[in-house]
C-alpha positions in Angstrom: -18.5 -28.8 -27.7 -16.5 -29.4 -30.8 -13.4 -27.6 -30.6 -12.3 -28.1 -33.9 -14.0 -28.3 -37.5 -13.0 -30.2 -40.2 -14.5 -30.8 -43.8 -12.2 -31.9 -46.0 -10.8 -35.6 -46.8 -7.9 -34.4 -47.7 -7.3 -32.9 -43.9 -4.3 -34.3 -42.4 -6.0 -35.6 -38.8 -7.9 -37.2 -41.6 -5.4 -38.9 -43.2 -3.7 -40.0 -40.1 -6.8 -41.6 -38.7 -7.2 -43.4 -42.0 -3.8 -44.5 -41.7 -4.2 -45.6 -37.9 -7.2 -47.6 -39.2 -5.3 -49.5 -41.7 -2.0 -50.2 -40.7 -1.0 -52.1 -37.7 2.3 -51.6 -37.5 1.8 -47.5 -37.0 -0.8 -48.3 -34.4 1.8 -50.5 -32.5 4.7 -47.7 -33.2 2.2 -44.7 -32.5 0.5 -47.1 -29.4 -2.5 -45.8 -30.7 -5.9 -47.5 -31.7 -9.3 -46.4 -33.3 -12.4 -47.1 -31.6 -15.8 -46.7 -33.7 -19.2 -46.7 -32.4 -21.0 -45.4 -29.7 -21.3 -48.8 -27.7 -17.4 -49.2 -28.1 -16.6 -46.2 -26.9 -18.6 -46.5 -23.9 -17.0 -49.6 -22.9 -13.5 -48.1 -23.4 -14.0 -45.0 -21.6 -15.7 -47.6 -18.6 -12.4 -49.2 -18.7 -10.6 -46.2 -17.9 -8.2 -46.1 -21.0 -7.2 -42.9 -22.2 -9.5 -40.8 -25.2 -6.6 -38.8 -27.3 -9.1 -37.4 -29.9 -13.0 -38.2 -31.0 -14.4 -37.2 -34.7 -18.0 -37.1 -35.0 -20.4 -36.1 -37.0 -23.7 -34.1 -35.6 -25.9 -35.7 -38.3 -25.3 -39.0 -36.7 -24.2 -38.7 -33.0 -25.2 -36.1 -30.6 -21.9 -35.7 -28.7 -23.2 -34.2 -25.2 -24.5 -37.8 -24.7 -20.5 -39.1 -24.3 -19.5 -38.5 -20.7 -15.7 -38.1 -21.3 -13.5 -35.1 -20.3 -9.6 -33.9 -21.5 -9.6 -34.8 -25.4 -9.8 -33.3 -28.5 -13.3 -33.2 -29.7 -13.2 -32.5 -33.6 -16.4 -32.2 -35.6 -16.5 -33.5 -39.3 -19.3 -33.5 -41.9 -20.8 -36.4 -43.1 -18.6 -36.4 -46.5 -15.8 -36.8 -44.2 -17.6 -39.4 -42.0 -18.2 -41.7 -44.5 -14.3 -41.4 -45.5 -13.4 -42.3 -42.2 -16.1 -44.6 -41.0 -14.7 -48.2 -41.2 -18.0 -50.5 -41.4 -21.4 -49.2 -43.2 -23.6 -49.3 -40.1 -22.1 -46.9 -37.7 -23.3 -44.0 -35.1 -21.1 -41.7 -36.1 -17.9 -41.4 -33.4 -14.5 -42.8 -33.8 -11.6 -42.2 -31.3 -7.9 -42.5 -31.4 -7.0 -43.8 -27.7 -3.8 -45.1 -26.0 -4.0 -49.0 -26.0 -2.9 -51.3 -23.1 -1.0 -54.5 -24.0 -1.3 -56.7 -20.8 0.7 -59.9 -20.0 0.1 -62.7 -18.4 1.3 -61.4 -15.2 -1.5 -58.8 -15.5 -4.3 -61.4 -15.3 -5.7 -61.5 -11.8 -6.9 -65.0 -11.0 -8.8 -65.0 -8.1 -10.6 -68.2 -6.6 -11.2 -71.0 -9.7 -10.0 -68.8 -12.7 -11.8 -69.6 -16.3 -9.6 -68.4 -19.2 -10.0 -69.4 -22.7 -6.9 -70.0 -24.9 -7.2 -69.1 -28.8 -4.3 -71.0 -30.8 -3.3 -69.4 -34.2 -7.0 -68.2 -34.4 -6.2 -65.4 -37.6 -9.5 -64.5 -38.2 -10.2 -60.9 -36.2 -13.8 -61.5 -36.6 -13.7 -64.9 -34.5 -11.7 -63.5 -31.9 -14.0 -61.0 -31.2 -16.7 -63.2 -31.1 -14.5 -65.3 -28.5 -14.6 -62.1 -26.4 -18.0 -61.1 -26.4 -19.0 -65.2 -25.0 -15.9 -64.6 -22.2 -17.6 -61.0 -21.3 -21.0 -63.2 -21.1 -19.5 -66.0 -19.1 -17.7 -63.3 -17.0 -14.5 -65.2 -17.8 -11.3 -64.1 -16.3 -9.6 -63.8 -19.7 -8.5 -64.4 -23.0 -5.1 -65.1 -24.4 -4.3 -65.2 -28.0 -1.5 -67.9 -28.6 1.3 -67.2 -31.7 -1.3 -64.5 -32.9 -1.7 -63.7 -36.3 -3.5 -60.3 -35.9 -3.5 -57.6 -33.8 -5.6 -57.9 -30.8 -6.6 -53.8 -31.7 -7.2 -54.5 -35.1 -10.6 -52.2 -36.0 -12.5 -55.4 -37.5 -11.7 -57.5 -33.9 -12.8 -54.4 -31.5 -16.0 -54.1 -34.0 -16.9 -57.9 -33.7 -16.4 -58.0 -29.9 -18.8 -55.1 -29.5 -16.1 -53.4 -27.1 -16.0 -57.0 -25.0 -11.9 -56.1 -25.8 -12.3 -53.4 -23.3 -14.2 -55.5 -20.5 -12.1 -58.5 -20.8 -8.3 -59.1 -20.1 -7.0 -59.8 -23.1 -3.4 -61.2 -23.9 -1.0 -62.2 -26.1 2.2 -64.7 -26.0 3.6 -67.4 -27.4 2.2 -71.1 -26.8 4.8 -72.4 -24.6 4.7 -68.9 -22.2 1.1 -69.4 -21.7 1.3 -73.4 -20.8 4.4 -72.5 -18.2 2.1 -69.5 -17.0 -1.3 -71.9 -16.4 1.2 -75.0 -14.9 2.5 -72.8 -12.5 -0.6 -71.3 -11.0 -2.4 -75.1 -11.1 -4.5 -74.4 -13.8 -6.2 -77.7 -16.2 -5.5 -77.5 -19.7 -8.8 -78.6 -21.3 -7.7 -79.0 -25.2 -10.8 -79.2 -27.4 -9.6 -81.9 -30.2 -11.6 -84.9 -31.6 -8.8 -87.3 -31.3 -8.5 -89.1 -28.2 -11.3 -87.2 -26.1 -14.3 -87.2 -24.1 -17.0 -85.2 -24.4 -16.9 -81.7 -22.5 -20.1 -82.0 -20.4 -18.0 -85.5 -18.5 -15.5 -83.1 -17.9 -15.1 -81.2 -14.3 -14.9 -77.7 -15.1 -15.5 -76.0 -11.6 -12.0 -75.4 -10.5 -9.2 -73.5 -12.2 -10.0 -73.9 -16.0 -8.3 -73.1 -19.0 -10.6 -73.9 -22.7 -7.8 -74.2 -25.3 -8.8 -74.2 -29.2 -7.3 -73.9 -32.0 -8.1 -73.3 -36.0 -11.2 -75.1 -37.8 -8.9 -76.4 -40.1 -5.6 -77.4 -38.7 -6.8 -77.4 -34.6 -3.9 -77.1 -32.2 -0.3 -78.2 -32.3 1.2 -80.8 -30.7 2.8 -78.9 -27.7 -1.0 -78.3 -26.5 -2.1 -81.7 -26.7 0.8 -82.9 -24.8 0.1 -80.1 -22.1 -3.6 -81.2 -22.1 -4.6 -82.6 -18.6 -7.9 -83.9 -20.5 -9.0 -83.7 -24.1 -12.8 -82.7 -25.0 -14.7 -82.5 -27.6 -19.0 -81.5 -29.0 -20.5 -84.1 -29.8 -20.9 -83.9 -34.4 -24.4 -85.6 -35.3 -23.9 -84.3 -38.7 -21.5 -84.5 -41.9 -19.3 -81.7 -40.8 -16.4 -82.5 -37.9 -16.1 -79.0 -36.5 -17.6 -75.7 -35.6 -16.9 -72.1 -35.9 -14.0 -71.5 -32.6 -16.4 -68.8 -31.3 -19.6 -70.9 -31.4 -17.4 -74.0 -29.6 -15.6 -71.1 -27.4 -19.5 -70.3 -26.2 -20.8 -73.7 -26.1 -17.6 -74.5 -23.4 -17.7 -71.4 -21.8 -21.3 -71.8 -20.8 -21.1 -75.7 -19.8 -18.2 -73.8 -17.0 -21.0 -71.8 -15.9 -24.0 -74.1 -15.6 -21.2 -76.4 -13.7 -20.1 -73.6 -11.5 -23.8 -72.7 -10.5 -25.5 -76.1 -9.9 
């Protein structure tokens, strides 16, 4: 199936993957990402966005199991492979593909929306996580506040198992997203310790927006004054916060079991 061959590190489809990989700014000037691993993939293609090129490597990943049409398909060997490959557990396929870069005029909000707002989250790890609990709690989507990464940075789209393909995923500044959630009627639940109730006294089943912020700094003032109620999880022990994607889960899910009693 492979149309092309390549075994050499030095090849320049090589080189510009690499670069792709690493750099953020040529995948925003390029609007082009890399997608690794089989799972990711999957979900992408599902999605419908567009496959430019796929390198694989036969020792790993048996391509004729990919159902996708109208790329490049370029073989490499497994010296080239483990150049390319970003993480150490892999199935061996990566894929350049065109991104999309919703706004928040893209998210469709049907009946009781449940969106959850990250705040200066930095970490592409933790957003990812984020994703993968909104993909579980079928959330309507996720928008990334004043980012401080690229929402198609390889480590995110790794962490969120592809979720960044299954769920709508923005970013804007702070002040867009509270005019964009006052506008359609949407309560701004701010997860802070100051001045708060616990989440489970909380309503949740109507149009619902979760904002957090950092584990060290929390959010800004501007969401606290936009808050139409303040929550917090309950701390038993020494520490005073938890990781934003194991609080993003534990709200997420107290929406749902409210939403289905």
């Amino acid at each position: 199936m492979a149309s092309i061959q390549i075994s050499s590190t030095q090849n320049p489809r090589i080189k510009h993957l690499m670069a792709l990989q690493q750099r953020s700014q040529q995948r925003r000037n390029e609007q082009r990402i890399v997608v690794e691993g089989a799972r990711e993939l999957q979900h992408c293609i599902k999605a419908g966005f567009t496959i430019e090129s796929i390198f694989y490597c036969s020792d790993l990943f048996d391509i004729d199991s990919l159902q996708v049409s109208n790329c490049e398909i370029i073989e490499v060997t497994p010296q080239v492979y483990d150049k390319i490959a970003y993480r150490g557990s892999t199935e061996g396929i990566i894929a350049i593909v065109e991104p999309r870069y919703l706004t928040l005029s893209d998210i469709e909000l049907g009946d009781a929306p449940l969106i959850v707002v990250l705040e200066g989250v930095e970490k592409p790890g933790n957003i990812g996580a984020v994703l993968r609990s909104a993909d579980a709690a079928k959330a309507t989507a996720v928008v990334v506040c004043d980012p401080l990464t690229d929402l198609y940075n390889p480590n995110l789209i790794r962490s969120s198992i592809g979720a960044i393909f299954t769920v709508p995923c923005v970013a804007c500044s702070s002040e867009a997203c509270i005019k964009f959630l006052k506008e359609n009627n949407i309560k701004i639940l701010t997860a802070q310790l100051q001045d708060s109730e616990l989440y489970y006294h909380t309503p949740m089943r109507g149009a619902t927006a979760i904002i957090m912020g950092t584990e060290s700094t929390g959010l800004t003032q501007v969401w606290r004054e936009a808050a139409t109620a303040h929550i917090r999880i309950p701390m038993r022990g020494a520490l005073d916060s938890l990781n934003v994607s194991v609080s993003a889960a534990i709200l997420l899910f107290e929406a749902v079991r409210q939403r289905e009693s």
